[in-house]
C-alpha angles and dihedrals in degrees: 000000000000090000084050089054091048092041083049085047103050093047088051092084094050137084100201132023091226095055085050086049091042098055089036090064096029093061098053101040128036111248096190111112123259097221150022110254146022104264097044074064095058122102122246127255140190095203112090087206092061103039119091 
């Protein structure tokens, strides 16, 4: 009962459950992008059918 009172607790402070999700994660990961375009995001592949 006591987690439910601290879980209680943190959301207090949040609209919405998504804006509480979203700092959590925000403030431990860097959200900023690693490159300039679409296609430098994309993941890379070995198969040519699949490749841009």
């Amino acid at each position: 009962m006591e987690s439910v009172r601290t879980a209680m607790g943190l959301l207090a402070d949040g609209r919405q459950l998504t804006s509480v999700l979203y700092r959590r994660i925000a403030s431990t990961y860097s959200l900023d992008s690693r490159s300039d375009t679409y296609a430098d995001r994309l993941p890379h592949v070995d198969d040519p059918d699949w490749q841009i």
